[in-house]
Structures are given as C-alpha cells and as structure tokens.
C-alpha positions as CSV (number, residue, x, y, z in Angstrom):
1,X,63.2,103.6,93.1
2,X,66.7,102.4,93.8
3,X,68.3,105.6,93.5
4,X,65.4,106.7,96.7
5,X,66.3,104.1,99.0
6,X,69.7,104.8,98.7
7,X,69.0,109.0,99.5
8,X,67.1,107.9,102.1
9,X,69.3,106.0,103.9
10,X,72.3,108.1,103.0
11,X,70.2,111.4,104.6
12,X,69.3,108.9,107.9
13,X,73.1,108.2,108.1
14,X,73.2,111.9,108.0
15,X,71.0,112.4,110.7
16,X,72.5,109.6,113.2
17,X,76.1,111.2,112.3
18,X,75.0,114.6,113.6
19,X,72.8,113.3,116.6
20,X,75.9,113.9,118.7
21,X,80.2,113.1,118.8
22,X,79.9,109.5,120.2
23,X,80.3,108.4,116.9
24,X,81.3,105.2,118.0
25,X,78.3,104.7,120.2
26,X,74.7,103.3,119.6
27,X,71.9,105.7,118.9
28,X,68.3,104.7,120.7
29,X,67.1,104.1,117.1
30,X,70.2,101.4,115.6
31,X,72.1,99.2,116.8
32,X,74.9,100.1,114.4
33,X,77.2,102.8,115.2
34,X,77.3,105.7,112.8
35,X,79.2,105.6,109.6
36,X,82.2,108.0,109.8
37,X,82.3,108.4,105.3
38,X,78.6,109.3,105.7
39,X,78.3,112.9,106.4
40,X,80.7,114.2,104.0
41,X,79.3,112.1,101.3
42,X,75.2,112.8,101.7
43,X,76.4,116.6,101.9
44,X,78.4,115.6,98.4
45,X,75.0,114.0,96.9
46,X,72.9,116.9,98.1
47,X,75.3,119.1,96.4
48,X,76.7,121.2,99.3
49,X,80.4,121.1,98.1
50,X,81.5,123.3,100.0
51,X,80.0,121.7,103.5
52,X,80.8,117.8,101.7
53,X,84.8,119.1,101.8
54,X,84.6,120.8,105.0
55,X,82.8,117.7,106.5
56,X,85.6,115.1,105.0
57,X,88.6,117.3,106.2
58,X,87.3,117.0,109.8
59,X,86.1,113.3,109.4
60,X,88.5,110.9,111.7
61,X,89.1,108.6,109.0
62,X,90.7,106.3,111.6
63,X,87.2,105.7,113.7
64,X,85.1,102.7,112.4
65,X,83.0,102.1,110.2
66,X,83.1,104.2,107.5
67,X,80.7,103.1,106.0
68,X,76.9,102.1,107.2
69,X,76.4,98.4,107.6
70,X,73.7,98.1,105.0
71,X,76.4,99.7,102.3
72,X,77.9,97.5,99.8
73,X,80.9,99.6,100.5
74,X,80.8,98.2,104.1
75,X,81.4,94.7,102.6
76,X,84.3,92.5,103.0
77,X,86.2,90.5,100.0
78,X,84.9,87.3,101.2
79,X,81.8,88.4,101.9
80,X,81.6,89.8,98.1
81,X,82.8,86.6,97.0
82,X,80.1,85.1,99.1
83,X,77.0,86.4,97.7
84,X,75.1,84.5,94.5
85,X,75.7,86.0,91.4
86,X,72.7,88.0,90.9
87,X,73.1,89.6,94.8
88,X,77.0,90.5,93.1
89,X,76.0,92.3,90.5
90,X,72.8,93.8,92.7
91,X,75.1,95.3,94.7
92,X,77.7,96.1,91.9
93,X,75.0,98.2,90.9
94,X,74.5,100.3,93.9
95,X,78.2,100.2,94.7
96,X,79.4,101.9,91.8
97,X,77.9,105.3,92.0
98,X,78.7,105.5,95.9
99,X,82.7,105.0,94.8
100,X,82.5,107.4,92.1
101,X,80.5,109.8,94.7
102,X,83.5,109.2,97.0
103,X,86.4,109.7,94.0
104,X,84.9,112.9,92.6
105,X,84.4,114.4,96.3
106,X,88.5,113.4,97.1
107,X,88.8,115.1,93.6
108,X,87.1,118.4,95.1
109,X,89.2,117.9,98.2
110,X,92.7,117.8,96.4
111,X,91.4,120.6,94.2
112,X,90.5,122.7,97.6
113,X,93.9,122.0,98.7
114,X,96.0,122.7,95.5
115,X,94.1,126.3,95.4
116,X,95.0,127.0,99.2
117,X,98.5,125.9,98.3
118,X,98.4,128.6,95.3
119,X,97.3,131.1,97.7
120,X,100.6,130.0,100.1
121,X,98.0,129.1,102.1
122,X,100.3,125.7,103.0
123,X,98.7,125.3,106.3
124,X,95.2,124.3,104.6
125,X,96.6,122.8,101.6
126,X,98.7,120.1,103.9
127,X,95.3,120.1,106.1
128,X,93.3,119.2,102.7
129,X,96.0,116.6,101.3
130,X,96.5,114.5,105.4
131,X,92.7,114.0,105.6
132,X,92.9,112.5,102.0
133,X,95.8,110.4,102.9
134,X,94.1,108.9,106.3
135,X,91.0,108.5,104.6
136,X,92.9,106.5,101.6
137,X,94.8,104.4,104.5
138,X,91.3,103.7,105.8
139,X,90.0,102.8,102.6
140,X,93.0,101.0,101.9
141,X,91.7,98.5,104.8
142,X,92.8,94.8,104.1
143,X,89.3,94.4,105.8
144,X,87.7,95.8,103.0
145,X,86.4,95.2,99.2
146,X,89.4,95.1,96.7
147,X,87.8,98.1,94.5
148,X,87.5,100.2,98.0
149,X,91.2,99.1,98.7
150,X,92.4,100.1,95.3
151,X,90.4,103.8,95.7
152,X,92.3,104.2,98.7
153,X,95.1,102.9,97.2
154,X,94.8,106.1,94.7
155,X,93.8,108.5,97.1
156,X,97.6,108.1,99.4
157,X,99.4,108.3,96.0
158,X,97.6,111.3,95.2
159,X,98.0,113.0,98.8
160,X,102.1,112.1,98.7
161,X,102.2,113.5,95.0
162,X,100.6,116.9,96.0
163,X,102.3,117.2,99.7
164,X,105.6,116.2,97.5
165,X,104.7,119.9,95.9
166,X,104.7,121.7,99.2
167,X,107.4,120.0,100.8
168,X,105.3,117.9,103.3
C-alpha cells in the first residue's frame, strides 16, 4: 500500500513539475512549490531511463526544493532527530528506496557520460558529469539529512574523478 502512496505522489510531483517553468512558484492546486529532484526521479521509477537522465541533466539543481515537502528526503537533521522513534524508522522506511532510486539514476547518468566520453563526445560527457556535480552540491546541503548530505557527498567525488579523465 505504501509503495502506492508513494507512486502517487511521486507521479502528482510529476504533473505539478511539468504544469509550466515557474518552478519556484505556487500551482492553484499546492501551496508548495514544485520539487526540482522530482521529474527526473518518477521518470527513473516508471522506467523511462532514457527521459529520467535527460530530465536530471537539465534539472537546475541549484533551485529549491528538491525534493517535495511531504518527502522524508525533504527533512532536516534536526527535524530527523525530532521525530519519536517509531515516526524515525517509518520514514527510514520510505526514505531508503527514494536514495537508492536517486544513486542508481546518478549511476545511469555517469554511465551516459563515460559512453559519450568514449565516443569523444567530451561536450556531453562534461555536460553529464556538471549536472551530477551541482546536484551532489545540492544534496550536499548543510540544510539537509546527513545520509542525503553523504549521497551528495559521493556524487561530487564521482563527477571530479570522471571530469579528472577528460581534463575538465
């Protein structure tokens, strides 16, 4: 049931993302702007790789908030820390498989750009490996939860290690 709820609001995300480019503005229907991360990662869970790497190279990892305010992802440290112990592991639970979403679809990103670097298609690869390294500094957000942080963390040591390759 949990697993619903989640593709439901993942594929509404979706729909208040594409509603227009005020990204930063309010839709009639939420209050909440929409989620910059969401796009990229419903096409990911609907299996659209192709359209999930597209959509995270052209994502503006430095707009806010990347993630929808009713994501555990969207959560603070201290707010974490916050919660009782069952809401912790509650949202734990749903957490988990929206970071491993995000790591495998930076994994399909870096791949994209190591096989346009192969091509000598540098132009694309450094295009792939940049929107990997804002969206780590985003993630990498002292705002943020630690595990997010950490992901980010990982994803600007991978981008530097793979534009290392191509000479930046």
């Amino acid at each position: 049931m949990r697993a619903i709820t989640i593709n439901t609001l993942l594929g509404f995300s979706l729909l208040l993302a594409g509603c227009g480019k005020k990204a930063n503005a309010p839709t009639a229907s939420s209050s909440s702007p929409a989620a910059v991360a969401q796009p990229a990662l419903t096409a990911w869970q609907q299996g659209d790789q192709s359209a999930a790497i597209s959509s995270f190279v052209a994502t503006d990892w430095s707009s806010r908030p990347l993630f929808p305010p009713n994501s555990p992802l969207s959560l603070s440290e201290d707010q974490f820390k916050a919660l009782s112990n069952g809401e912790r592991q509650s949202k734990s639970a749903e957490m988990m498989p929206q970071v491993d979403s995000l790591k495998r679809l930076a994994a399909a990103v870096a791949q994209a750009g190591r096989e346009a670097a192969s091509k000598g298609d540098t132009v694309l690869a450094r295009k792939h490996f940049n929107s990997l390294k804002q969206c780590g500094a985003a993630l990498n957000s002292p705002d943020g939860l630690r595990l997010v942080q950490l992901v980010g963390q990982g994803l600007q040591k991978l981008a530097d290690a793979e534009l290392a390759k191509i000479g930046q």
